[in-house]
N, C-alpha and C positions, 0 to 999 in steps of 0.2 A: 516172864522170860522173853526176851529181846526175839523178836521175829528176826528170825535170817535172811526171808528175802528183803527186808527195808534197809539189813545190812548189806546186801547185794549191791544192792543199788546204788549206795552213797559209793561203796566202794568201787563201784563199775564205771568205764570208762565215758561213759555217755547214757544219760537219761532221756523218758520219750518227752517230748513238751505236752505239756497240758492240755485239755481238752478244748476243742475248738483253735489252736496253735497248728500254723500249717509247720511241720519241720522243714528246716534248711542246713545247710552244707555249715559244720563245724566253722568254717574260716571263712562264711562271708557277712557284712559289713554293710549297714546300712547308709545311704548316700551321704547323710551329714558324715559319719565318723570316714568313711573314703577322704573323702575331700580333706578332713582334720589331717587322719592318716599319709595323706599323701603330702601335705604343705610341709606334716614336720620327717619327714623322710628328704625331702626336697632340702628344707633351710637351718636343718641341725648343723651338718657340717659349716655353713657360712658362721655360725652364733656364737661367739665366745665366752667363757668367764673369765672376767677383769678381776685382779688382785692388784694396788696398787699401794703403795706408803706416801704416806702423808707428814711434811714436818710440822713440827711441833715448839716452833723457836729453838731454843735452849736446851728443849726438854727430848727430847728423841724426837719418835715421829710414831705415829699408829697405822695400822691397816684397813683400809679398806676395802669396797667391790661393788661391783657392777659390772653390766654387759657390755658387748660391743656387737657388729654384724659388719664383717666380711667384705667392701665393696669393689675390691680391686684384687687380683689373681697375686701383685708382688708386694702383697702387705698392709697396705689400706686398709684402716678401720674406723665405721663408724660407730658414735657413742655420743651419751649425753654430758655437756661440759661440768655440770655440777658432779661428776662420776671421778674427773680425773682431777677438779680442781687442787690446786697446792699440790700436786703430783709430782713426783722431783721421778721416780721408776714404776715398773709395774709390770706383770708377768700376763699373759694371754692363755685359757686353757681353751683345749679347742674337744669336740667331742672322741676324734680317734687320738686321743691321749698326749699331743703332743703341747708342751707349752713352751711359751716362747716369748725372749726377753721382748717389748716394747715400748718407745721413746713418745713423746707428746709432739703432734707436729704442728698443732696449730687447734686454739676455744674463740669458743664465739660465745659466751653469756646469756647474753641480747638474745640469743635465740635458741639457747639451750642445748648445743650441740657442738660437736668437736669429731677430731681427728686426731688419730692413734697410727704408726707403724710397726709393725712385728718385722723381725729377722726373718719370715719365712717366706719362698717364694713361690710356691706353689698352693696360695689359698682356694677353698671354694666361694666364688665372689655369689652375695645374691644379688636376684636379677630386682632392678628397680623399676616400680610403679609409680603411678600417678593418685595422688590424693582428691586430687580436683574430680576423679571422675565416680568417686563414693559414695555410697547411697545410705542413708539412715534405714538400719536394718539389714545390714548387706554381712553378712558372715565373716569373720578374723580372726587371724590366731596368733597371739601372742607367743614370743621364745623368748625365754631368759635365763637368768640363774638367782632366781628370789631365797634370801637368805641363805645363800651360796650353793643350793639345790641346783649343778649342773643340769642344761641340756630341759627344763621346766617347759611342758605345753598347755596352756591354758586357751578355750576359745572363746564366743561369744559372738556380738554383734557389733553394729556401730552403732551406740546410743543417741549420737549427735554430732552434728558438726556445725562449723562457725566458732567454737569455742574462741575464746582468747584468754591464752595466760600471760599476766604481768611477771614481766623478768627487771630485775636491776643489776646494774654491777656501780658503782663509785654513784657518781651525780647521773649519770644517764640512765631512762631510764626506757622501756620499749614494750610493747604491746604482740606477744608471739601471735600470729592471726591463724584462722582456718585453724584451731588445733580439733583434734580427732580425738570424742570422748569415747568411749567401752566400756561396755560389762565386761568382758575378760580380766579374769582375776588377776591380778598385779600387785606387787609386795616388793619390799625393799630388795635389790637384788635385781628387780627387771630394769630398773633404769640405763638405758641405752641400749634395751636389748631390741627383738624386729617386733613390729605390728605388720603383718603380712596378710595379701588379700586369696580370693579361694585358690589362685594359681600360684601362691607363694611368691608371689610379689611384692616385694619390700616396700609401704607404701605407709609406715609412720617409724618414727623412734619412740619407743616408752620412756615417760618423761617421769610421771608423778602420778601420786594415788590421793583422792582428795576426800578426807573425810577423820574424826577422832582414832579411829580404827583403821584397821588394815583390814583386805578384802571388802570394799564396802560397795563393789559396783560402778566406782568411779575412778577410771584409770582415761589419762591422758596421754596424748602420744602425739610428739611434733610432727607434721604432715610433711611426704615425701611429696614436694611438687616443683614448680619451674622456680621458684624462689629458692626454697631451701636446697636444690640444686648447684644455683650458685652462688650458694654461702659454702657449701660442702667444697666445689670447685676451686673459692678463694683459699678456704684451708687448706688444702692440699697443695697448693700452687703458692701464694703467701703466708700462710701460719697463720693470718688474721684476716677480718673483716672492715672494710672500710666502708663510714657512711656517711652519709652528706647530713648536717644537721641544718634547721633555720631556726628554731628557737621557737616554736608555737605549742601550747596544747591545743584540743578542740574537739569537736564531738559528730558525728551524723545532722543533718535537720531538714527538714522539707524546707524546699524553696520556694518564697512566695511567686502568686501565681506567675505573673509579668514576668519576674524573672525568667522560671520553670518554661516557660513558651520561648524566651529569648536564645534560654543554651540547651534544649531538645533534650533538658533530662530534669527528676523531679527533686534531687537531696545533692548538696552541697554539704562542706565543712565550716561547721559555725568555731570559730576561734574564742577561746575562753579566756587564755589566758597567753602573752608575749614576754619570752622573756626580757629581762634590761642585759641590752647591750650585745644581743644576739643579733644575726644577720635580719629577722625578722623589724625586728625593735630600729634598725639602723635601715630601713625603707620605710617604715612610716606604717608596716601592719598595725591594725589594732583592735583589740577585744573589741569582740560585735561584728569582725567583721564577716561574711560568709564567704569563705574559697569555692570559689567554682572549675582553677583551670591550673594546672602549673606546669611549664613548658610546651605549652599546647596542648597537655593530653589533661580530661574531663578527672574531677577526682569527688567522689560522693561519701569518703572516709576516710577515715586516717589511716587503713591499709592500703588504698588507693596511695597515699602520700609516702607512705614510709617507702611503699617499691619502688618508687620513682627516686628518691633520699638513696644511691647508690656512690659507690664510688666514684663513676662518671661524672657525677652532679658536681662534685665538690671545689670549688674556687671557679665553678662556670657559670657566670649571668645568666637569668633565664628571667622570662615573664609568668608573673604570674596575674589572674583575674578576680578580684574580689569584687562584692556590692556591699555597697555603703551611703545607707541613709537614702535611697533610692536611686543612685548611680552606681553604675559598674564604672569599676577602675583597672587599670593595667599598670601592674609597677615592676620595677626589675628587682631583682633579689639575686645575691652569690650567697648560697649556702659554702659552709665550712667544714670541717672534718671532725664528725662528734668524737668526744674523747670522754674516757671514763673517768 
């Protein structure tokens, strides 16, 4: 026969803790889940679910989804460009219930991210952080809508950073830098949703999940920092990104030593490969050579080079400094407007 105080108990409104358990107040929260608790209290309202249609030539068009997050109070949103691609409409569901039609304002590819406006004018914007100042191991929390799971908080840590994802779109193709790995679980559905830091600071977009499986501890997330700032600002402002090309591949390399003593730093860009008939190719670069300098300012990789590969740059002469065969040379160079 079933003891009735053990049914007591289950049924009673609170049990004592176990032996040697100091008791605590029903409703308090130990520091990690505070912190958790309070980011997604903080940047739910900002996070949307994306519902968008996609056509399909001839054949209709299908649905699909993904996030966005809030940057701007009259409608502004950001989101990952693979999310809206072939987007013709798309609806925005927000956590206090309201959805709302939104137009495509402007994708970047190249960098995995884009911009969206909703009809509404009164959003919660979230506030933006900085990437650059992240720590491997430093606490994040993911928001999204993973397989259309509105309003989804998962957290974790920063597993790494420096990552680089290769993005293409047509012939061009580009090197996303500084990307932000995590363990925070991420699943189809978080893309374009926030990567936020312990004070809900917006400070990646969820991009991709890397592995045969889903959940697998490897989610990437494009870094909020002074670049993707203003690629986010050209969106919004021109619909598109414009970028200076020259025509090079190339890689990191230590510089021999003479060099290394001559320009006050120890890695240069070793050139691998020029294209034909690129601006590179029509100054006379060429495989082998080492870049040390491009319009004055020192470049030790090819993230170095692409920040500088802005709009500004393009149809404007500039010097740049290579060594070759044990001279340094100075040659000028007009980069072009890379086209996809």
């Amino acid at each position: 026969m079933t003891d009735l105080r053990f049914l007591d108990a289950i049924l009673g409104e609170h049990q004592p803790p176990p032996d040697g358990v100091a008791a605590v107040d029903g409703e308090a929260l130990d520091a990690y889940s505070q912190v958790v608790v309070r980011v997604a209290e903080l940047l739910s309202p900002s996070v949307a679910n994306l519902r968008v249609w996609k056509r399909l030539g001839g054949r209709g068009r299908i649905e699909g989804g993904g996030s966005a997050v809030a940057v701007t109070p009259d409608g502004f949103l950001l989101t990952s460009a693979h999310v809206v691609s072939g987007t013709d409409r798309g609806i925005a569901t927000f956590v206090d219930g309201r959805e709302l039609d939104l137009e495509i304002v402007g994708t970047d590819p190249l960098s995995d991210l884009a911009v969206v406006r909703t009809s509404g004018s009164d959003l919660s914007p979230a506030v933006l952080g900085d990437a650059a100042v992240l720590r491997v191991g430093q606490l994040v929390v993911a928001m999204g809508n993973p397989f259309g799971f509105a309003g989804s908080v998962t957290a974790g840590v920063v597993s790494a950073l420096g990552r680089s994802l290769p993005t293409r779109v047509g012939s061009a193709t580009r090197l996303v830098e500084n990307v932000i790995q995590t363990d925070a679980a991420l699943h189809p559905g978080n893309s374009g949703g926030a990567l936020a830091d312990s004070s809900a600071r917006l400070v990646g977009i969820n991009t991709a999940v890397i592995g045969p499986g889903m959940g697998q501890g490897l989610g990437l997330a494009v870094p909020i920092n002074a670049a993707t700032r203003r690629i986010v600002a050209a969106l919004m402002t021109d619909g598109r990104v414009r970028r200076a090309y020259l025509g090079i591949a190339g890689g990191p390399r230590p510089l021999p030593p003479r060099l290394a003593a001559e320009v006050d730093r120890q890695r240069g860009i070793e050139i691998v490969e020029v294209v034909p008939g690129s601006p590179a190719a029509r100054a006379d670069v060429r495989a082998e050579d080492l870049l040390v300098e491009v319009d004055g300012v020192p470049v030790t990789g090819m993230d170095d080079l692409q920040r500088l590969m802005d709009g500004s740059a393009i149809g404007r002469t500039m010097p740049i400094r290579v060594f070759r065969q044990g001279r340094t040379l100075t040659i000028e160079i007009t980069p072009i407007e890379l086209s996809a």
